[in-house]
N, C-alpha and C positions, 0 to 999 in steps of 0.2 A: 220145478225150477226154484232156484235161491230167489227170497225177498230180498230186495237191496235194502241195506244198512239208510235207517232216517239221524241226520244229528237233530236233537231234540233243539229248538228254540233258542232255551238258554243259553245253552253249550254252545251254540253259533255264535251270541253275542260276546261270552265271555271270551272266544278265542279269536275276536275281533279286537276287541280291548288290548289285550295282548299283545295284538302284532303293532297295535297304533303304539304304544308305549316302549316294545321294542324298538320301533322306527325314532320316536323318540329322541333315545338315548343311544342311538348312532350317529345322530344328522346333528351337525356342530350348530352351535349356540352363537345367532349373531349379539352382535354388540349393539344394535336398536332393542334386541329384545331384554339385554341385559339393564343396559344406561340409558337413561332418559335426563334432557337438559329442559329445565324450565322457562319458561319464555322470557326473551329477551329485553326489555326496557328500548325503543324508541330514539330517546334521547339522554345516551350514556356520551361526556365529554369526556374531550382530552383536556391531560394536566389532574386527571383524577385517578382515585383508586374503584376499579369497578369490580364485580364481582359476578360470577357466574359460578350455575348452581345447578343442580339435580338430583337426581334419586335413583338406587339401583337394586337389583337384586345379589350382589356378588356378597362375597361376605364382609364383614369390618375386618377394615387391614390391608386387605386389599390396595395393591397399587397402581392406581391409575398414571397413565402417561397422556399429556395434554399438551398442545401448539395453540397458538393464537398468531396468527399470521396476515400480512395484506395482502389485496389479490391484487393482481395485476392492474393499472390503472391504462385509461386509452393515451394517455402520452407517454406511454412506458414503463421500465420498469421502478422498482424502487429507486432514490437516489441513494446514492454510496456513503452510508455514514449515516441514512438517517434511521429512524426507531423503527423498523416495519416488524416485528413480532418479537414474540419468546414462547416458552416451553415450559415444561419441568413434569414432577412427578410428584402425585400428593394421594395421602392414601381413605381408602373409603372410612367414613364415621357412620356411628349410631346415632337417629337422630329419633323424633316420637313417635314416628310412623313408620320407623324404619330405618333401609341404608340410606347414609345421602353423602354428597359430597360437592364440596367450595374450592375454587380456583380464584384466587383475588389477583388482579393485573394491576401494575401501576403505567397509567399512560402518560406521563412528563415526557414530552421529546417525541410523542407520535405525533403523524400528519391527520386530518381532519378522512375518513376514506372509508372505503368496506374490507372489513375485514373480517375471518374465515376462523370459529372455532371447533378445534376437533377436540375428540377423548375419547382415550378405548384401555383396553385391561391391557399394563406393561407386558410388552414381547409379544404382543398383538400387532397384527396391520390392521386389524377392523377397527374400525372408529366412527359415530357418530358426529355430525357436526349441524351447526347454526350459523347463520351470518349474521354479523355485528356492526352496527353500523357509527363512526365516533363523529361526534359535531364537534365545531372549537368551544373550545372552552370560555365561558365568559367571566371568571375570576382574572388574578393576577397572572398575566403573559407568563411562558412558560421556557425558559432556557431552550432553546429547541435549535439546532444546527440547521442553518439553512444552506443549499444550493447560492452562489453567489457568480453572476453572469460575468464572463468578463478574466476570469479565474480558472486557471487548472485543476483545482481541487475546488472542494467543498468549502466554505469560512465556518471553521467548528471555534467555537467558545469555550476556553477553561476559566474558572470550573463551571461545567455543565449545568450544577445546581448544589446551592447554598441554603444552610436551614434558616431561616426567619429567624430575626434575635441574634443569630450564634456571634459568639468574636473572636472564633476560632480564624488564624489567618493563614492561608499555604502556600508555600512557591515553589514552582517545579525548576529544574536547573537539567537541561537547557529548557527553555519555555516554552510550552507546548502551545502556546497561539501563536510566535513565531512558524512554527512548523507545519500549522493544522492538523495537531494532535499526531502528528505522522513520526513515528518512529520507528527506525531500523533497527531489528533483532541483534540483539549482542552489544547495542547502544546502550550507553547508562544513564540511569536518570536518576535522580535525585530530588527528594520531597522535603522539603524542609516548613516545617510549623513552628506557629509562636501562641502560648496559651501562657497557662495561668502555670507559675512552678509545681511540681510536683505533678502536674493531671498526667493519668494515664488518655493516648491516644490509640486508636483502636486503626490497623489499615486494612481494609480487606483488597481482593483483586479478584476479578471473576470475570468469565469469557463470555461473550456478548451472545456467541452461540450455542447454543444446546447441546449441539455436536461435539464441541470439545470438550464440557464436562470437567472445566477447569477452573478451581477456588484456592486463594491460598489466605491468612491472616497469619498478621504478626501484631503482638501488642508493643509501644514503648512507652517511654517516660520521659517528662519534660525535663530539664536540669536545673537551676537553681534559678534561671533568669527566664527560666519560661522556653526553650528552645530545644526541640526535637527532629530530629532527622532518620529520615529513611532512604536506603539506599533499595532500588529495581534488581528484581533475582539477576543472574544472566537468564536472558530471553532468548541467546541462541536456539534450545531445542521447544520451546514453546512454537506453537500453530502459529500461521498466519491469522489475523482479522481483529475484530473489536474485541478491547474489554475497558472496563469500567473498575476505576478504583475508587474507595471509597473511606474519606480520613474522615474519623470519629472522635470528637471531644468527650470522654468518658468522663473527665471530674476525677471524682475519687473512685468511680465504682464505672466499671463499661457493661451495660446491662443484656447486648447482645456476643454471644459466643459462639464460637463453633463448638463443635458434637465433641465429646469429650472422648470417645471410644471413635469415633472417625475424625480426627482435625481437620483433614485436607480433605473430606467429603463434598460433591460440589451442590451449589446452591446457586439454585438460574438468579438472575441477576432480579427480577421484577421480585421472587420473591424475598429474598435478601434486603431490597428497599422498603418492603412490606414491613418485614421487624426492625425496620432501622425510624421507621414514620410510628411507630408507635412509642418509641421513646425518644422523639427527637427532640424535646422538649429539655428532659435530662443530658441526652447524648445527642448535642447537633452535629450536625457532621458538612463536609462537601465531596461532591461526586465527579468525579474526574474520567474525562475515555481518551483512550490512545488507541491508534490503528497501527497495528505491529505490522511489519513488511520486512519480504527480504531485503541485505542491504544491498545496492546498486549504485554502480557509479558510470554516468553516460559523459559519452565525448563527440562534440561537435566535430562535424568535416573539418577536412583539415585542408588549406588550399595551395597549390604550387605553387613554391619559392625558389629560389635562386638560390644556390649551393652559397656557404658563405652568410647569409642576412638571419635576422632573428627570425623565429617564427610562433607567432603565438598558438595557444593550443587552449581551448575553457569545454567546462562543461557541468553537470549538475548531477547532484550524488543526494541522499535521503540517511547520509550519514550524520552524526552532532557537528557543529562547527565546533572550530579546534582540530578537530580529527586530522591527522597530519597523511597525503596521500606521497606517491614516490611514482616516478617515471622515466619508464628506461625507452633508448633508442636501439634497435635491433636492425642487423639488414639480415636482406630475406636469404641467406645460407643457412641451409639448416644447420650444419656442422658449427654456427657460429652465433645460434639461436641463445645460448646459454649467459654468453658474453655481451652483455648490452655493449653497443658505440657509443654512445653518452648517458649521462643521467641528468634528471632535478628532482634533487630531494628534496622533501619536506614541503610538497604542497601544501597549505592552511584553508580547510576549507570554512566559508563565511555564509551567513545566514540570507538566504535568497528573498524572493517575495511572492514565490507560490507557495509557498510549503517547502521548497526542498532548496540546500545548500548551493550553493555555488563555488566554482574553484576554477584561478585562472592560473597562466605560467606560460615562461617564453625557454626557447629552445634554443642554445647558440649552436649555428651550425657550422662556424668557423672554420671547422676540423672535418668535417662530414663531407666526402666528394660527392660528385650527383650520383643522382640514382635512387630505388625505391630501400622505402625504411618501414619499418614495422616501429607504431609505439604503443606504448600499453602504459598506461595508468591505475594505480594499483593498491593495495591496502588490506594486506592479509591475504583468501581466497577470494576476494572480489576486484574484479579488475574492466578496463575498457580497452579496444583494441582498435585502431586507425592505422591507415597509410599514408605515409608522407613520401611525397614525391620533390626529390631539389634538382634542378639542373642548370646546366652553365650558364654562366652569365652569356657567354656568346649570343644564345637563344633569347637573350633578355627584350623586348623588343621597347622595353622604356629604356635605354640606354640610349639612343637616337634616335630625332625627329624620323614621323612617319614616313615611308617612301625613301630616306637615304640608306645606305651601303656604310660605312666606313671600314676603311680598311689602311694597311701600314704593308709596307716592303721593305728588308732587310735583307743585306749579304751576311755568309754565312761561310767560315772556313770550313771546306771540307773536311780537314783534318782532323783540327780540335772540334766541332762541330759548334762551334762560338761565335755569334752574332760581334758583327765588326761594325758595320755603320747601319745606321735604321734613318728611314724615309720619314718626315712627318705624315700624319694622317691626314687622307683626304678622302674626298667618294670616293664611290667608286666611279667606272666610265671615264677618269682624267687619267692620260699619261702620267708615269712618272717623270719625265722631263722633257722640256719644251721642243728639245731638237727630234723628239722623233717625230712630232707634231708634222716640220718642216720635212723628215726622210718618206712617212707614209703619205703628205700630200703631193710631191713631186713624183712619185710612185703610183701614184693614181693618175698623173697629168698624163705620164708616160703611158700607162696601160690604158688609157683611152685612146691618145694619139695614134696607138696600135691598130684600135680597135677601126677608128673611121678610115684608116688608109684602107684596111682588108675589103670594109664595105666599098671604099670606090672602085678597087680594083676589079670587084665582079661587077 
């Protein structure tokens, strides 16, 4: 018989080593095993710049992708407008011990809450995370939007936040606290400052969200009396939601720039305010946010009228005031959809007191017989659309006290078909002349006298 084959000892262990190192370097590398975040501080306020930090193995250069986010609170969700996180991407450094890597957040404009930080290697979904927890802040109160009861929107504050000392001065045209910072895409807006002659002013604009990944700078210059103006790109094809502009007194020299090989690279807005706080001394600036929306123009019910009488028609739009709106009257043929029945041009819409415009206008319907109307209210491709309903006076029931009739009787030539004499108006229920009065009471005396003779006879 064959002895069976012994593996020697070694040879076992060494072909165990093997397979654990093959296993290894098949089985994906989480991101706890990679990134490690150092503990967190206790009591980090808002209105500060905080910092968060750790250490990793990946190599320098390396680009992390990081959120810093609020959780859900038990009365709901965030409010609309106010600072509940940001994002960005920052890449691993060498530090003495190794890799490490810093995330600085600036929280001006956050709420007091728990909040959630993640980071993991860009183009990862694996992400390690901490919670963070911010107190208020007990320095100088902090520009911060609040919720305001009582109000359809949010009460936002321009500008948001001003640098200490600066005498840099800005005014936005149309004013964004008339409107609660709410502006409609493809609305123009207009920034106008007043400094020192000569000084270069620095604007940036960067989107409040990560997702859109959208930065833009223009530099200008003041004119001989100190006065510079900027004009808003068109914002037609930009995203819906927040962004945050940012005008910089640069002096002679503006010490922050975009990337010179990327200009329109984008830069999350926390850390953009990061290098704008480090020179703000030299370069004060103020910070500005607008909520870009589609534009819309809403129109109240419209209530039954009387062919013939005015009819008013309002309703409320997120367009600038000034902005001139047009309204056509349509009946419902479609063959005849093209051709409005009346117009009123040049609605002026006027600055509301939620946030958003208002616009009023009356309709003569002089011309218009009864029946249903299509109106539409209009301005470019944005429009509103109602039924108006007119019908005859006949039907009017305020034309005559409650419970009367009134009515008229006239002869009428067969021929010509031409009214020859007319009755005055009376209720209804009265004869029109007294003698029939006399022929239908004598006619009833009669047909009863009939009646009791028949009865006696049976």
């Amino acid at each position: 018989m064959c002895e069976k084959m012994k593996i020697p000892t070694t040879a076992r262990a060494l072909l165990l080593l093997l397979a654990g190192i093959v296993l290894l370097c098949i089985s994906p590398v989480s991101a706890t095993s990679q990134i490690v975040i150092d503990p967190v501080p206790g009591n980090l306020m808002t209105g500060s710049i905080i910092e968060l930090s750790g250490s990793t193995t990946l190599p320098v250069g390396t680009n992390l992708q990081y959120e810093f986010s609020r959780e859900a609170a038990d009365t709901g969700k965030v409010k609309y407008g106010e600072y509940s996180g940001a994002g960005g991407i920052i890449p691993v450094e060498k530090g003495a011990a190794g890799q490490i890597w810093k995330v600085p957040i600036i929280t001006e404009g956050y709420a007091p809450a728990e909040y959630t930080f993640r980071i993991g290697k860009e183009g990862s979904d694996d992400r390690v995370s901490v919670q963070v927890r911010l107190i208020p802040g007990n320095g100088t109160p902090v520009p911060t939007p609040k919720a305001t009861q009582g109000t359809r929107c949010a009460e936002f504050k321009s500008p948001v936040y001003i640098s200490p000392g600066g005498t840099l001065a800005v005014r936005t045209l149309p004013d964004l606290n008339t409107r609660c910072n709410i502006l409609a895409k493809g609305a123009p807006l207009r920034i106008t400052v007043a400094t020192s002659p000569g000084n270069r002013v620095g604007i940036w604009i960067t989107n409040g969200f990560p997702v859109n990944r959208f930065t833009r700078y223009q530099m200008i210059s003041a004119d001989g009396v100190g006065k510079a103006e900027f004009d808003l790109p068109n914002t037609t094809e930009w995203r819906s939601g927040q962004y945050f502009i940012y005008v910089v007194d640069g002096g002679k020299t503006l010490e922050v720039l975009p990337d010179e090989k990327e200009p329109s690279a984008y830069i999350p807005a926390d850390e953009l305010e990061t290098k704008l706080k480090v020179y703000e001394k030299q370069n004060p600036y103020q910070k500005f946010m607008i909520l870009l929306e589609e534009p819309v123009i809403q129109m109240n019910e419209i209530p039954d009228a009387v062919s013939g009488t005015p009819v008013e028609i309002s309703g409320t739009t997120n367009l600038n005031a000034g902005t001139l709106i047009d309204t056509g009257i349509y009946p419902p043929d479609i063959d005849r959809m093209n051709q409005p029945a009346s117009t009123v041009p040049a609605i002026p819409v006027a600055d509301g007191t939620t946030g958003y415009g208002s616009w009023h206008a009356v309709i003569n319907t002089s011309d218009l017989p009864p029946g249903e109307y299509i109106v539409k209210v209009r301005t470019g491709s944005t429009e509103a659309v109602r039924i108006m309903v007119l019908y005859d006076r006949l039907y009017d029931p305020g034309i005559s006290p409650s419970g009367t009739l009134i009515a008229k009787t006239y002869s009428v030539d067969p021929e010509t078909k031409t009214v020859i004499t007319g009755t005055p108006a009376r209720e209804a229920g009265f004869p029109a002349n007294p003698g029939i009065l006399v022929v239908a009471y004598s006619a009833g005396i009669i047909v009863l006298g009939v009646i009791i003779n028949n009865l006696r006879k049976k």
